[in-house]
LODREN-78723 format. One record per residue (C-alpha): residue number from 1; chain; x, z, y; residue in three letters. Coordinates in nm, 2 decimals. Layout:
{NUM; "A"; {X; Z; Y}; "ALA"} ...
//
This chain:
{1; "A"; {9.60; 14.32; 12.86}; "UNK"} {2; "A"; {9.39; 14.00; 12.74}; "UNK"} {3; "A"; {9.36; 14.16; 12.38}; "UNK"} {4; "A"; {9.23; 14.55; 12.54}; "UNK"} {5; "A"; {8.95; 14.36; 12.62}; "UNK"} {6; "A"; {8.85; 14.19; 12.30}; "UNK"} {7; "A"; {8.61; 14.22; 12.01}; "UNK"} {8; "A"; {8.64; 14.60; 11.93}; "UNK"} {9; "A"; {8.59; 14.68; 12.29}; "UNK"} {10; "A"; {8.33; 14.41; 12.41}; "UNK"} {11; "A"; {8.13; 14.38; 12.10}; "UNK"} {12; "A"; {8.17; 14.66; 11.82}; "UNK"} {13; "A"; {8.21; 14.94; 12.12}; "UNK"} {14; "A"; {7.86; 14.94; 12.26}; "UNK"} {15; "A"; {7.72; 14.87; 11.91}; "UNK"} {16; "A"; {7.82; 15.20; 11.77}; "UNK"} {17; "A"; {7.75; 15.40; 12.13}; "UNK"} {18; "A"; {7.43; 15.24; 12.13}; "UNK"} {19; "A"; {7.34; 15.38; 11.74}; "UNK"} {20; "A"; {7.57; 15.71; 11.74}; "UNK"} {21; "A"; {7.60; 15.74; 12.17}; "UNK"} {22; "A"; {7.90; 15.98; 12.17}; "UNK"} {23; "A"; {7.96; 16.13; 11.88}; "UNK"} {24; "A"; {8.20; 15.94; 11.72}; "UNK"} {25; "A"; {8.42; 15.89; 12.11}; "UNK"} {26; "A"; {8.69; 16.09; 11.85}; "UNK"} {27; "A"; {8.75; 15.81; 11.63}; "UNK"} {28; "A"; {8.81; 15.56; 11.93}; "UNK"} {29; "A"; {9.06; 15.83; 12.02}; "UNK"} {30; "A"; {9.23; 15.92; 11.73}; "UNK"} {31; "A"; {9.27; 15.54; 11.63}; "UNK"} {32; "A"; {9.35; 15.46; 11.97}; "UNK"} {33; "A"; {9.67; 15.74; 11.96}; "UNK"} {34; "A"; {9.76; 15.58; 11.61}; "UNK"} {35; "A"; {9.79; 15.22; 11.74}; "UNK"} {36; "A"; {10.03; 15.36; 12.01}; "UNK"} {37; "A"; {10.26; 15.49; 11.69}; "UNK"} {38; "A"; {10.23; 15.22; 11.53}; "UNK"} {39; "A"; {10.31; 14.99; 11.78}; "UNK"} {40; "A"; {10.60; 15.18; 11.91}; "UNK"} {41; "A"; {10.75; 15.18; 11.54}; "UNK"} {42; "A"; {10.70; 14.79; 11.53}; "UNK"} {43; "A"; {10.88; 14.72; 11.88}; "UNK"} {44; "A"; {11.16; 14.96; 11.77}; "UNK"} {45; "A"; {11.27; 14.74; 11.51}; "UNK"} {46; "A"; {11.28; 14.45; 11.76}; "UNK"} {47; "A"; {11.44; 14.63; 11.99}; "UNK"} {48; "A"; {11.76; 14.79; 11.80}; "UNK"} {49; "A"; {11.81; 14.46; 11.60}; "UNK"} {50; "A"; {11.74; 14.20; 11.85}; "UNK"} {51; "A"; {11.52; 14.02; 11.55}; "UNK"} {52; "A"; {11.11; 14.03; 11.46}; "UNK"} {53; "A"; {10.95; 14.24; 11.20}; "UNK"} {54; "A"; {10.91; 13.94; 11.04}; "UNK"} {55; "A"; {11.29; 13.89; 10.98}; "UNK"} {56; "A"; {11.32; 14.28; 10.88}; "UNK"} {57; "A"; {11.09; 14.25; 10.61}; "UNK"} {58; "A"; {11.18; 13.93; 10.45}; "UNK"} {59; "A"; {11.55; 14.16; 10.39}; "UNK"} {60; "A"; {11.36; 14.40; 10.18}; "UNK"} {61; "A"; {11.51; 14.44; 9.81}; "UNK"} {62; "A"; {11.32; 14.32; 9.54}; "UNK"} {63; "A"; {11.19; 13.97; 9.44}; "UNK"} {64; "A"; {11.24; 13.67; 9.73}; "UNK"} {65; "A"; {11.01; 13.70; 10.01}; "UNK"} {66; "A"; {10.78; 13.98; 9.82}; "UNK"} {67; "A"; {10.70; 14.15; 10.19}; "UNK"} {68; "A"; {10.63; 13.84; 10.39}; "UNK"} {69; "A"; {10.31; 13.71; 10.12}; "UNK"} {70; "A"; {10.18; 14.02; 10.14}; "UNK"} {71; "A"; {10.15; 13.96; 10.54}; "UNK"} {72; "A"; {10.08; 13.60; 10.53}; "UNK"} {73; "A"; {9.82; 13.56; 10.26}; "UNK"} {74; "A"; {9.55; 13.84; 10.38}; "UNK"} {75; "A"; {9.60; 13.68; 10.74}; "UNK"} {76; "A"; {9.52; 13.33; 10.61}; "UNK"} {77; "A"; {9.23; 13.46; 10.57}; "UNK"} {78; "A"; {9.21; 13.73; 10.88}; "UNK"} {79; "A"; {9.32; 13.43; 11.10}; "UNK"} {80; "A"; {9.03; 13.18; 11.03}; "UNK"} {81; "A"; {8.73; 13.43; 11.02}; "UNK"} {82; "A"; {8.85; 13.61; 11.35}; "UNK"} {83; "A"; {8.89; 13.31; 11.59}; "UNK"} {84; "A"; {8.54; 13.17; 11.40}; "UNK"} {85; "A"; {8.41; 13.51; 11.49}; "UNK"} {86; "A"; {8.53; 13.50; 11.87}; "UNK"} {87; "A"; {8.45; 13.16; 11.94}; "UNK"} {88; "A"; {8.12; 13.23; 11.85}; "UNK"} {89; "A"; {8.10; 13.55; 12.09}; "UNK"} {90; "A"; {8.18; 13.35; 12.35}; "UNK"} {91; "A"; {7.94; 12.98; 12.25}; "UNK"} {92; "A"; {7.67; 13.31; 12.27}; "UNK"} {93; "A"; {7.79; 13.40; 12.64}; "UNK"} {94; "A"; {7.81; 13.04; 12.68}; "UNK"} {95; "A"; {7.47; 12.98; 12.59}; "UNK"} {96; "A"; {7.32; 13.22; 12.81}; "UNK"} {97; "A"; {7.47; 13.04; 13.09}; "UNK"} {98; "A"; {7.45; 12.67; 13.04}; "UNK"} {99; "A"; {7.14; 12.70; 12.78}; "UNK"} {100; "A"; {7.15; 12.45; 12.54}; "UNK"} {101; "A"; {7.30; 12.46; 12.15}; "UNK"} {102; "A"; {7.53; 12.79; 12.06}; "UNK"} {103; "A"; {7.68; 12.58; 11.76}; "UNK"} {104; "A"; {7.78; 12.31; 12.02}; "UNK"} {105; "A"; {7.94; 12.59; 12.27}; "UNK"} {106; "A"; {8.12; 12.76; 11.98}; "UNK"} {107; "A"; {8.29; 12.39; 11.85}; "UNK"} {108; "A"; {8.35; 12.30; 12.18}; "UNK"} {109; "A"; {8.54; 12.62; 12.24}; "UNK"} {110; "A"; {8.70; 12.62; 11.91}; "UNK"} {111; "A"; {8.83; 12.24; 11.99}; "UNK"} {112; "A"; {8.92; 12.28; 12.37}; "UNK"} {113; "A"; {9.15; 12.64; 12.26}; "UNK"} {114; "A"; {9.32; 12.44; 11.96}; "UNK"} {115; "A"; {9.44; 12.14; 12.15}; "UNK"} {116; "A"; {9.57; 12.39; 12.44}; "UNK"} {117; "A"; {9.78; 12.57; 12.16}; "UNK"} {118; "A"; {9.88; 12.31; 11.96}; "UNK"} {119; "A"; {10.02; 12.10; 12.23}; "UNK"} {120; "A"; {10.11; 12.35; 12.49}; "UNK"} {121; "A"; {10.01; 12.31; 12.79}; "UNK"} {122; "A"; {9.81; 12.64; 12.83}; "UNK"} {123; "A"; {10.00; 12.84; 13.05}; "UNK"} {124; "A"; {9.75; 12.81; 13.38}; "UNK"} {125; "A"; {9.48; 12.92; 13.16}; "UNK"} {126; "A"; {9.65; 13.19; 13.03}; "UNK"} {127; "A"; {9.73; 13.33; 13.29}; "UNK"} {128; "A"; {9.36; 13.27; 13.45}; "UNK"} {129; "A"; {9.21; 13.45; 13.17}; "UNK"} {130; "A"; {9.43; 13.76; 13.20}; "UNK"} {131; "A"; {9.34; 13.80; 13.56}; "UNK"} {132; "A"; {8.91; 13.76; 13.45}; "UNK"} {133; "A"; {9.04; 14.01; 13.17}; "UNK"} {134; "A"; {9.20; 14.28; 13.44}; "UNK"} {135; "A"; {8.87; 14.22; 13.66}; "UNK"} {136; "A"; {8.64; 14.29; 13.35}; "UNK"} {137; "A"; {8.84; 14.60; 13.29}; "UNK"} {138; "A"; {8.75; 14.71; 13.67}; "UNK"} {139; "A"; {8.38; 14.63; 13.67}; "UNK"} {140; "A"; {8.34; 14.80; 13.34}; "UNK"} {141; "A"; {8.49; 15.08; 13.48}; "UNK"} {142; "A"; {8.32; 15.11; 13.79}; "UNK"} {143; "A"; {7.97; 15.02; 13.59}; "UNK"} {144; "A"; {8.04; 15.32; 13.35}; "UNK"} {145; "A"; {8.12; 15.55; 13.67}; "UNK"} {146; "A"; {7.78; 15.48; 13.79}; "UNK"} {147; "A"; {7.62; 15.61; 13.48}; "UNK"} {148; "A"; {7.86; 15.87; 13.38}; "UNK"} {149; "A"; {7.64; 16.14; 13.23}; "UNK"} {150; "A"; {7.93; 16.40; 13.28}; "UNK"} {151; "A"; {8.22; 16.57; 13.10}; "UNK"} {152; "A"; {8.00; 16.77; 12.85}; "UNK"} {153; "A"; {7.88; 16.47; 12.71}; "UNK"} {154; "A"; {8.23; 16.35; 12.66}; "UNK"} {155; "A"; {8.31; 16.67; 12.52}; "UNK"} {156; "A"; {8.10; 16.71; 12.27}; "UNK"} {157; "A"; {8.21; 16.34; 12.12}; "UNK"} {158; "A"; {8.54; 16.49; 12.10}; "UNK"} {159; "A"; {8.43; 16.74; 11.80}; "UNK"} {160; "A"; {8.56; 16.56; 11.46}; "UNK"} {161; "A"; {8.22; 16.57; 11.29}; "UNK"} {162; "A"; {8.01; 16.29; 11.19}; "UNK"} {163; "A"; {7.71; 16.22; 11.28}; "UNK"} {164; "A"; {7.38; 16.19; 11.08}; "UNK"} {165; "A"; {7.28; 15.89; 10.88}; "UNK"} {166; "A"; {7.69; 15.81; 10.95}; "UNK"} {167; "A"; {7.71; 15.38; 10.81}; "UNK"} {168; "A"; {8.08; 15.37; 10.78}; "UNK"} {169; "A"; {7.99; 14.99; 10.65}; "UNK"} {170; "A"; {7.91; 14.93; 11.05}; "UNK"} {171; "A"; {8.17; 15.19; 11.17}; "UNK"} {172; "A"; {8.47; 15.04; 11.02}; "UNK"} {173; "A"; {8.51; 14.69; 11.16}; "UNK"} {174; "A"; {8.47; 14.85; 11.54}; "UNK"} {175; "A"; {8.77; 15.06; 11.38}; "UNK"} {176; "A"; {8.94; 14.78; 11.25}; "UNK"} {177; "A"; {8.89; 14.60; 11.61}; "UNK"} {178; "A"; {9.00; 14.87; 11.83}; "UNK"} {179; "A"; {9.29; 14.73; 12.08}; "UNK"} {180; "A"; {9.54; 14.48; 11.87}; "UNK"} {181; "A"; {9.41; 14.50; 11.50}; "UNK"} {182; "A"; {9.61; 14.43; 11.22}; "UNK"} {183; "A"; {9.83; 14.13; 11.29}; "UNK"} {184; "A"; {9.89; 14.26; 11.65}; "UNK"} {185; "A"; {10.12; 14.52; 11.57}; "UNK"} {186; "A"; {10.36; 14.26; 11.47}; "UNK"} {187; "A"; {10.27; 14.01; 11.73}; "UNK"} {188; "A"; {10.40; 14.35; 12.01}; "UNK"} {189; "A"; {10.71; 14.27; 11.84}; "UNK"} {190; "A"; {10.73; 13.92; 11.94}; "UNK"} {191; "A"; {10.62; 14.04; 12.26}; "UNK"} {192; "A"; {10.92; 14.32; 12.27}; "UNK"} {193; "A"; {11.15; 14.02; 12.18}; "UNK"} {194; "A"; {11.01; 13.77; 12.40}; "UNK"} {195; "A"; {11.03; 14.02; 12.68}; "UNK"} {196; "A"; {11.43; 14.08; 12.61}; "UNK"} {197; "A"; {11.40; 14.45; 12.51}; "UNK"} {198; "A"; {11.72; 14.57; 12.35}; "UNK"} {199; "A"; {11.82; 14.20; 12.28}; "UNK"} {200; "A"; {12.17; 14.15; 12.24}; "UNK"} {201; "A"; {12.31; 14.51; 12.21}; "UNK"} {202; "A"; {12.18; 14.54; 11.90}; "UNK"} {203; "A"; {12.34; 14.78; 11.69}; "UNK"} {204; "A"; {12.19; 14.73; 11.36}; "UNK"} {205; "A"; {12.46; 14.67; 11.09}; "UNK"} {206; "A"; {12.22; 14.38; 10.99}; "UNK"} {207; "A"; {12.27; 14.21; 11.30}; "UNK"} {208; "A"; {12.65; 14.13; 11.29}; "UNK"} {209; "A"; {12.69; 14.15; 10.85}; "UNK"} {210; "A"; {12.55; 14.16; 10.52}; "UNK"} {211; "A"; {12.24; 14.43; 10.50}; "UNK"} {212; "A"; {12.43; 14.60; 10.22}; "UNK"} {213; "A"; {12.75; 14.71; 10.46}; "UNK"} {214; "A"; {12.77; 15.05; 10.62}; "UNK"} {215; "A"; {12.70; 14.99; 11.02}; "UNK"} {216; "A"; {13.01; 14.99; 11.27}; "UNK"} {217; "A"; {13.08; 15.28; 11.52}; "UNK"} {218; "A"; {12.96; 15.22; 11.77}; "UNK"} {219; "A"; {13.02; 15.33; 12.18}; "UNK"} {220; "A"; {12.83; 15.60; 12.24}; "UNK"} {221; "A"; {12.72; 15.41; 12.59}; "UNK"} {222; "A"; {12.61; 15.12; 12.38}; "UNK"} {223; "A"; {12.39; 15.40; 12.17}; "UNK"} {224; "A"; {12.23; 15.57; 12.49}; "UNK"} {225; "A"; {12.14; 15.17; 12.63}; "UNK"} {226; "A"; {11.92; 15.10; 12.31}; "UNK"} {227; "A"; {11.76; 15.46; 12.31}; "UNK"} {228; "A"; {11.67; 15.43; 12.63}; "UNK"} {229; "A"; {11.49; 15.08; 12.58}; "UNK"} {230; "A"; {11.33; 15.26; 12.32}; "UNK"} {231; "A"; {11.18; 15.48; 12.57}; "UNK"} {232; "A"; {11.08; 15.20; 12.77}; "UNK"} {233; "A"; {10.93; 15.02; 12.47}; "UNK"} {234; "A"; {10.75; 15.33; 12.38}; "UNK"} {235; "A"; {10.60; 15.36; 12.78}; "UNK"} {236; "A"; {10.50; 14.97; 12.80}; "UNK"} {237; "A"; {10.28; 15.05; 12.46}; "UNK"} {238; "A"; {10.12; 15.37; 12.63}; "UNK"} {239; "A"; {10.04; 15.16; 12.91}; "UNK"} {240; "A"; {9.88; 14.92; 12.66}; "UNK"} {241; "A"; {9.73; 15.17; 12.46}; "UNK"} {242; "A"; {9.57; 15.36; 12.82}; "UNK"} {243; "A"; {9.44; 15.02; 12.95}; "UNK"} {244; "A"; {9.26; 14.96; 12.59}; "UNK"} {245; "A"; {9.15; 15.34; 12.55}; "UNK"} {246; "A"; {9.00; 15.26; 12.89}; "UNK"} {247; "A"; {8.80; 15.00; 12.81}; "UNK"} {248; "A"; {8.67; 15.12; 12.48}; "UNK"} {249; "A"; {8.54; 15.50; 12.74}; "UNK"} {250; "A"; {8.35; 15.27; 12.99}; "UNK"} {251; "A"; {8.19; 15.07; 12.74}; "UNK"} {252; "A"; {8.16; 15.35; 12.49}; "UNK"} {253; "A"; {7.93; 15.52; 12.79}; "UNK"} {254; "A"; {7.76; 15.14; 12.89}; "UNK"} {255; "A"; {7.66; 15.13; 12.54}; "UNK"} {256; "A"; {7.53; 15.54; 12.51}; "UNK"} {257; "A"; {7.35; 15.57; 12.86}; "UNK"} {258; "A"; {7.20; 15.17; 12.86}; "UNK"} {259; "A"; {7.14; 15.10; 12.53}; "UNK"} {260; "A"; {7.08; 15.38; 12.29}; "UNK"} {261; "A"; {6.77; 15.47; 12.48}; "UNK"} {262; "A"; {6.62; 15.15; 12.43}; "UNK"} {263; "A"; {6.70; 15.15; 12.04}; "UNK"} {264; "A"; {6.91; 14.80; 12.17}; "UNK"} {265; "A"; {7.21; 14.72; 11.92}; "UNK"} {266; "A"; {7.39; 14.36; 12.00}; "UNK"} {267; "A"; {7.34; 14.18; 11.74}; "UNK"} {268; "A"; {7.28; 13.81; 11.61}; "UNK"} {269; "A"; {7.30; 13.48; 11.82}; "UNK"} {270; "A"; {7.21; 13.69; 12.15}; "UNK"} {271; "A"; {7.47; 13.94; 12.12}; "UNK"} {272; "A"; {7.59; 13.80; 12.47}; "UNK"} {273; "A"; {7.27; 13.84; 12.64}; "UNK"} {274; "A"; {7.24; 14.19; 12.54}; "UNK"} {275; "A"; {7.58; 14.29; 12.63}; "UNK"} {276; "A"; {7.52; 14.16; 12.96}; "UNK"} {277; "A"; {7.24; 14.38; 13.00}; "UNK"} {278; "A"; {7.43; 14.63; 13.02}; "UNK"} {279; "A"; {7.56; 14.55; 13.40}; "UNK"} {280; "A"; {7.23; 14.36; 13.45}; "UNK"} {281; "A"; {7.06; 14.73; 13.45}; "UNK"} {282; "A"; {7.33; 14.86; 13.72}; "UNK"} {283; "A"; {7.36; 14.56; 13.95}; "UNK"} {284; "A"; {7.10; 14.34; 13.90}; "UNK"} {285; "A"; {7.11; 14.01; 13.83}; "UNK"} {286; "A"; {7.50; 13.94; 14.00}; "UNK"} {287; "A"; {7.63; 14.24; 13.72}; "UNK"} {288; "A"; {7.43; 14.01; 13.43}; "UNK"} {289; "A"; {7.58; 13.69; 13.56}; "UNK"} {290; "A"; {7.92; 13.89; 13.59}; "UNK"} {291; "A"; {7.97; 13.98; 13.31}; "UNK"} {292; "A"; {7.87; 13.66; 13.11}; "UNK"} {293; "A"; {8.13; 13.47; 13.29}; "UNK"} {294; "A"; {8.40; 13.73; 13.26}; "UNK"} {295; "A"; {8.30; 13.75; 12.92}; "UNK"} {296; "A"; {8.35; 13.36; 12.85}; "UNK"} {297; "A"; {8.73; 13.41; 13.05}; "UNK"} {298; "A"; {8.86; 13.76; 12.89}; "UNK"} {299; "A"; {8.75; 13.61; 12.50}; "UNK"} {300; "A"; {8.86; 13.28; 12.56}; "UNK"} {301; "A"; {9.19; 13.41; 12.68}; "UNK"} {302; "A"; {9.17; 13.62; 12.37}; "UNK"} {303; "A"; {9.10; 13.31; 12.19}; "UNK"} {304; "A"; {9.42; 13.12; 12.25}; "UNK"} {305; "A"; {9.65; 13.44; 12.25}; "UNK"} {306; "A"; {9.51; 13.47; 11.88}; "UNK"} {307; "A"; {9.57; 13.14; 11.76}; "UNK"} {308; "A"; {9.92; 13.14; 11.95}; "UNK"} {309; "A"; {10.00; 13.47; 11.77}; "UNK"} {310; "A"; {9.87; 13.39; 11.44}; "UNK"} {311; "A"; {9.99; 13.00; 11.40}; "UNK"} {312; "A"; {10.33; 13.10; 11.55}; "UNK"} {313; "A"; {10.39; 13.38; 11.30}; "UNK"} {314; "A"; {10.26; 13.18; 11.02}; "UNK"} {315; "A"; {10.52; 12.90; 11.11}; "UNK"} {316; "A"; {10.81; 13.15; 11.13}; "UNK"} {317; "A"; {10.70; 13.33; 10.78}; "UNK"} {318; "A"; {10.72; 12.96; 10.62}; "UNK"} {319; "A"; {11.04; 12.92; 10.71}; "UNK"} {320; "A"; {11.19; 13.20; 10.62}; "UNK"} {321; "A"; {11.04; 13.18; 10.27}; "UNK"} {322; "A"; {11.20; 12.86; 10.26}; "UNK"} {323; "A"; {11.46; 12.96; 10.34}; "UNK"} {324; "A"; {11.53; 12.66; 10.59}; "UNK"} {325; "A"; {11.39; 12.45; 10.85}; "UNK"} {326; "A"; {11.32; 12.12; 10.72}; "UNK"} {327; "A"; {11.44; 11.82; 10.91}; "UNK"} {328; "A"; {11.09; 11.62; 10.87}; "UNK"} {329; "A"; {10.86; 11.96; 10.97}; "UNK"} {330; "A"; {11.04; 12.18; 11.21}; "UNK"} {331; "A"; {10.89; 12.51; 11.34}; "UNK"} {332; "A"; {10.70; 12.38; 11.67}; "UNK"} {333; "A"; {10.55; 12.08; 11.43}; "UNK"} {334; "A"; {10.47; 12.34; 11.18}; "UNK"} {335; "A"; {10.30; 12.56; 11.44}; "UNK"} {336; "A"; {10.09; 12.28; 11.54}; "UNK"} {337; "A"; {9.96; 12.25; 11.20}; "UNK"} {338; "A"; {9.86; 12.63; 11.18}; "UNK"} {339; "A"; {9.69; 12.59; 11.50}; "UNK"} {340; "A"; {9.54; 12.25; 11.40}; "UNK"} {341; "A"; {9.41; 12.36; 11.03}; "UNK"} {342; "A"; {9.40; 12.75; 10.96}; "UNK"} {343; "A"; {9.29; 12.83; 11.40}; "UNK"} {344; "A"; {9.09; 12.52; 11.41}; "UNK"} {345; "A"; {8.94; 12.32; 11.13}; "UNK"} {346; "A"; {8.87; 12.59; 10.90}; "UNK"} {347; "A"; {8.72; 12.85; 11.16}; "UNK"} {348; "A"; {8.48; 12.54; 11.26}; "UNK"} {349; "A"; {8.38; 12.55; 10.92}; "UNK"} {350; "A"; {8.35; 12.91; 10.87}; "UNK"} {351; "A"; {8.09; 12.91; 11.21}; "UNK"} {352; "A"; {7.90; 12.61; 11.04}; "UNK"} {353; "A"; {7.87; 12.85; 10.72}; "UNK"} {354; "A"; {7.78; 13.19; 10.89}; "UNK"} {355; "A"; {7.65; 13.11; 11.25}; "UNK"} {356; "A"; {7.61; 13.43; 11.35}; "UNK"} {357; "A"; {7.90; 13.60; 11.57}; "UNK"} {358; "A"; {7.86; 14.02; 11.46}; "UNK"} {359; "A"; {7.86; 13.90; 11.09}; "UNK"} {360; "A"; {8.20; 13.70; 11.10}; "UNK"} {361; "A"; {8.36; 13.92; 11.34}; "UNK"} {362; "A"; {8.25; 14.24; 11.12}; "UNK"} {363; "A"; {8.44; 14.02; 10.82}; "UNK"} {364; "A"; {8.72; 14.02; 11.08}; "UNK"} {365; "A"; {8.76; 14.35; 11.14}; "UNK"} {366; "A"; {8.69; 14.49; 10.77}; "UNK"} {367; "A"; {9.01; 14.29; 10.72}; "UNK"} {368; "A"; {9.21; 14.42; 10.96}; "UNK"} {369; "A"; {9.12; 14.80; 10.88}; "UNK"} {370; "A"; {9.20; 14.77; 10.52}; "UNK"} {371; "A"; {9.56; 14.49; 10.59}; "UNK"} {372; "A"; {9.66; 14.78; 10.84}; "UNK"} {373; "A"; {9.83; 14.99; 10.56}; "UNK"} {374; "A"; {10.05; 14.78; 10.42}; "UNK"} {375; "A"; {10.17; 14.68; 10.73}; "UNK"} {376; "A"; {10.24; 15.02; 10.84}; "UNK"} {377; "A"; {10.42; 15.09; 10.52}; "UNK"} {378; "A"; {10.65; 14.80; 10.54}; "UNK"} {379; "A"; {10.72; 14.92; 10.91}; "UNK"} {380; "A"; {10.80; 15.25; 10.75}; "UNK"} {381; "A"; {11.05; 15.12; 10.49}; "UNK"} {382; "A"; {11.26; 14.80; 10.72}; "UNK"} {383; "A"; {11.28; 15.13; 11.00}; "UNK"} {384; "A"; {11.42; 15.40; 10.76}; "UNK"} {385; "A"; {11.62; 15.10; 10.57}; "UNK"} {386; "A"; {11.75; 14.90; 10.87}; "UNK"} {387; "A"; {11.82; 15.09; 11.15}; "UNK"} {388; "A"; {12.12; 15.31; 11.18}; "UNK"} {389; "A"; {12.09; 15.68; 11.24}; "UNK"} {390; "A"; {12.04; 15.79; 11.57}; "UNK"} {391; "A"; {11.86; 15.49; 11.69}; "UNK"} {392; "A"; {11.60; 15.48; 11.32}; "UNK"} {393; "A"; {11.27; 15.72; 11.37}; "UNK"} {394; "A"; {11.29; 16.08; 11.35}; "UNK"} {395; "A"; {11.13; 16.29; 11.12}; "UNK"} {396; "A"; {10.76; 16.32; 11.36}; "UNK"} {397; "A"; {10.78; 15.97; 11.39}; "UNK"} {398; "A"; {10.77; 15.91; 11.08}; "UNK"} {399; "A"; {10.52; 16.13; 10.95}; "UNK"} {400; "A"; {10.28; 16.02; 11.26}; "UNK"} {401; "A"; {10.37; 15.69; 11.11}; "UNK"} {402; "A"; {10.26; 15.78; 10.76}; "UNK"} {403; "A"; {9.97; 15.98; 10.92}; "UNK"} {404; "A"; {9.85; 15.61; 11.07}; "UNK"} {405; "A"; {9.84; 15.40; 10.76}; "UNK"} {406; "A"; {9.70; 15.68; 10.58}; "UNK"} {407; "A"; {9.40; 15.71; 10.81}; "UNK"} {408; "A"; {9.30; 15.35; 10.76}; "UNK"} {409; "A"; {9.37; 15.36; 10.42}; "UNK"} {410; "A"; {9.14; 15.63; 10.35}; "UNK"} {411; "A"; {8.87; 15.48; 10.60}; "UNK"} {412; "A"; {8.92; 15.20; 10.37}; "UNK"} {413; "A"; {8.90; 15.31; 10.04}; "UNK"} {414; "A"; {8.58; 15.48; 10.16}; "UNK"} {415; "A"; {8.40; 15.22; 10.23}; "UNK"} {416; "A"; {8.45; 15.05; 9.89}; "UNK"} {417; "A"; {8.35; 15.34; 9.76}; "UNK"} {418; "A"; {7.99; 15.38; 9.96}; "UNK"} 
//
């Protein structure tokens, strides 16, 4: 819920409505639909084999560990540029409230969020900053509701055509944003794991022998169990998909009705003041104030889910290319030193360098859009290789599958090439 309501949806989602209004509401769809397949793929893994994607693709033939560098080392640098880039939204909301120095609010935000995460104790917050992040969905909502220009506006953004004087160079990070980016496909899988989906009756014959043996019969009661948490799986991430698709249509309408008549894109050190606008013109000066604060809670609690997500995943990856815990670093030490160093020290630095929010978090999502791919592709491979038949993806699946990582490849591709 916390990460429906970040970056692509709060920043890059009025930006483009406010320079192309509705006529590109497709792509938010379309992309929307293909993070629900590709979600769904990544939690069946987790659910049939009771391990992460991470453990799936470190299995893969070929040379030691091939698979997990090509996650790790593009999210080294994914990691540090996209908390840098959402600290900074919300030392710009923080800013507008308290006045004062942005590059002090950022830092500060940066530091607090690190030493929650690396030590802990940030469960209270957490769960403070989903509740701002469910309240921002609501008001969003209801804000959009009062400006709705109708369903023929919608419509007509629902016509795959692009616009004129398309910039696919400030399309594609919004695209690389939308609802859990990159990394977050694998981080669902935690999530599916966490959340004890499938767990224990896995029937994978990598779960109970060597990769290369044939799987076991099974029961067929044990079979029907794990399809069924497959269904359940694949409902959670429709629910997770709708609330983010949500989002992205009230503020997709915010940014067409409130901004694009003004000629107002967010942008630079005040991009929280003039996304605040955008309630400020419905409900005065309690919608401005709103939204600033919800804005602060809902990014913040992305914030510390992203460093959680990324430093946690980044321990687990080391030790499985190492092939061991170590007695002198084990995994909750080595987390803390992700947090400390790749969500913390070098994100500071980045902000120092760049200072401006839009320009790290359009780094961000570039990123993501063009790591998505690969990702996608070594979902498709540990799925087809892994998972006995029955319980591994179906023919649609797999094409809708391929259809995903094809999509942001070309999207990709394009934009080195214009």
């Amino acid at each position: 819920m916390v990460s429906a309501v970040g970056s692509g949806s709060v920043l890059f989602t009025p930006r483009v409505a406010a320079r192309y209004e509705y006529a590109l509401l497709w792509v938010a769809l379309l992309t929307c639909g293909f993070m629900w397949v590709m979600i769904r793929e990544a939690a069946r893994y987790t659910t049939v084999t009771g391990k992460t994607l991470l453990d799936g693709f470190n299995r893969l033939p070929g040379p030691r560990g091939w698979a997990l560098w090509v996650i790790f080392l593009p999210q080294l640098f994914a990691a540090v540029v996209g908390v840098a880039g959402l600290c900074a939204l919300v030392g710009s909301a923080a800013q507008v409230a308290g006045g004062g120095s942005h590059a002090l609010y950022t830092l500060a935000m940066i530091g607090l969020s690190t030493a929650l995460v690396a030590w802990g104790e940030y469960g209270a917050v957490e769960r403070l900053c989903r509740y701002m992040a469910i309240l921002l969905i609501l008001l969003s909502g209801a804000a959009a509701a009062q400006v709705f220009p109708g369903p023929a506006m919608l419509a007509a953004g629902l016509t795959p055509d692009l616009p004129e004087a398309f910039d696919l160079k400030f399309v594609l990070p919004w695209i690389g944003t939308i609802l859990a980016g990159s990394m977050g496909i694998v981080w669902f899988s935690y999530w599916t794991a966490t959340e004890g989906y499938g767990g224990a009756s896995a029937l994978s014959a990598e779960t109970r022998r060597s990769p290369d043996a044939a799987p076991c019969r099974e029961s067929a009661e044990r079979w029907q169990r794990l399809r069924g948490w497959n269904l359940l799986v694949s409902r959670a991430a429709g629910v997770a998909v709708l609330c983010g698709t949500f989002v992205i249509l009230s503020f997709n309408v915010l940014g067409a009705e409130l901004l694009a008549p003004q000629g107002t894109i967010p942008a630079g050190m005040d991009v929280a003041r003039d996304l605040a606008a955008l309630l400020g013109e419905i409900w005065g000066s309690l919608g401005f104030w709103t939204l600033i604060a919800l804005t602060l809670f809902a990014l913040g609690g992305s914030v510390i889910a992203n460093q959680d997500g990324w430093s946690r995943s980044f321990a687990d990856m080391t030790l499985l290319l190492l092939g061991r815990e170590p007695r002198w670093l084990p995994r909750r030490r080595l987390k803390r030193l992700f947090v400390l160093v790749v969500t913390g020290a070098l994100p500071a630095g980045v902000y120092l360098l760049v200072r401006d929010p839009v320009e790290i978090m359009s780094l961000s999502g570039v990123v993501a859009a063009a790591h998505t791919p690969f990702i996608v592709l070594l979902i498709l491979i540990v799925n087809r290789r892994h998972l006995p038949k029955g319980l591994a993806p179906g023919v649609f699946s797999t094409l809708l599958l391929a259809a995903a990582g094809l999509y942001y490849l070309g999207v990709s591709a394009l934009r080195m090439l214009v």
